[in-house]
N, C-alpha and C positions, 0 to 999 in steps of 0.2 A: 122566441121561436122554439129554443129546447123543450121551454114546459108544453110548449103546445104538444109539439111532438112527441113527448113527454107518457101524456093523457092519450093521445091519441092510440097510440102503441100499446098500452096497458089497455084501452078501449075493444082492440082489435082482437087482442088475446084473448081476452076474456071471452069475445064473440066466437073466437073460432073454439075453444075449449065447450065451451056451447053447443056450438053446432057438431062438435064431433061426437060427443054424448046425446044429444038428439038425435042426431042421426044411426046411431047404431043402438039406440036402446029404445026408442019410441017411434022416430018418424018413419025408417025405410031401412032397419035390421035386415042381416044377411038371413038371419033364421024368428023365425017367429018367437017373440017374447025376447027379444033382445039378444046382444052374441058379447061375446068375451072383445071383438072386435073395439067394442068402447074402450077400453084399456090404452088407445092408441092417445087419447085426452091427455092420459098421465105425461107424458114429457114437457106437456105445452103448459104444466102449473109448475115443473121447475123453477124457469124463469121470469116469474110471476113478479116475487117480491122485489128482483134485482132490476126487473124493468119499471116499476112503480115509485124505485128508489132513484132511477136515474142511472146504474152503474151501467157504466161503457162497457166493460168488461162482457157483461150478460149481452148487451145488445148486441154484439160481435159475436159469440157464440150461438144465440138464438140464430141472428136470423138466417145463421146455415143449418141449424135444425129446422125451421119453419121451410123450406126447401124440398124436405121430406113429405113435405103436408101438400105442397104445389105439385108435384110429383104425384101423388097419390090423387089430389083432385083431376089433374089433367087424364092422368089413366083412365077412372071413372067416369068422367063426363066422356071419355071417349068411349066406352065400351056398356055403360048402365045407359036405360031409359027409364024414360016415368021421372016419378020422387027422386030416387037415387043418383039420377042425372043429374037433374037440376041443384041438388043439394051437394054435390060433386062442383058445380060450376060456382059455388056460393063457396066452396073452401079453396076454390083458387082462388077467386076475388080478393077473401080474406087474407091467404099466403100473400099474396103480390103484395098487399096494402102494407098487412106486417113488413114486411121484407123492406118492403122503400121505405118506413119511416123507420126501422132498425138501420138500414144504412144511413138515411140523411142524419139520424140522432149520431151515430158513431162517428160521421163524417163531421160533423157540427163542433164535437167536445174533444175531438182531438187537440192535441199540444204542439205549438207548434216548437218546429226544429233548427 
């Protein structure tokens, strides 16, 4: 079950690191020709190698940063239309998915006491 969750997680991230760079550099840019706003991707390949490794430790950290990204999708899908909605609605999706399986993985590999 961990590995699955495992791949799964590393799956998600990767997508959403995707879509945030898609989305502010080609699909639906605040300013034509892309914005600095991409830059926002950078924190979500921190925890790239630690989540692909399996480390507890990253999965607890991330998925309070990935929080950030839920937060930011709900904003958008509230107040953008068109592309930028819907692509707003598609990084909450991703945020939730992260989030549940960074918790169920963290939940999972704990020690018991």
């Amino acid at each position: 079950m961990t590995a699955k969750l495992r791949v799964a997680a590393s799956l998600i991230l990767l997508l959403l690191i995707v879509l945030c760079l898609a989305w502010e550099i080609w699909l639906a840019p605040l300013r034509p020709g892309g914005s600095f706003l991409a830059l926002k991707a950078l924190p979500l390949a921190l925890p790239l190698a630690g989540i692909a490794q399996g480390r507890r430790y990253t999965y607890q950290w991330s998925s309070l940063l990935v929080l950030a990204y839920l937060a930011e999708g709900v904003t958008r899908a509230w107040g953008d239309t068109g592309l930028s909605g819907q692509l707003a609605l598609a990084e909450t999706g991703l945020s939730l998915a992260f989030f549940a399986t960074a918790v169920s993985y963290a939940r999972l590999t704990r020690t018991a006491t």
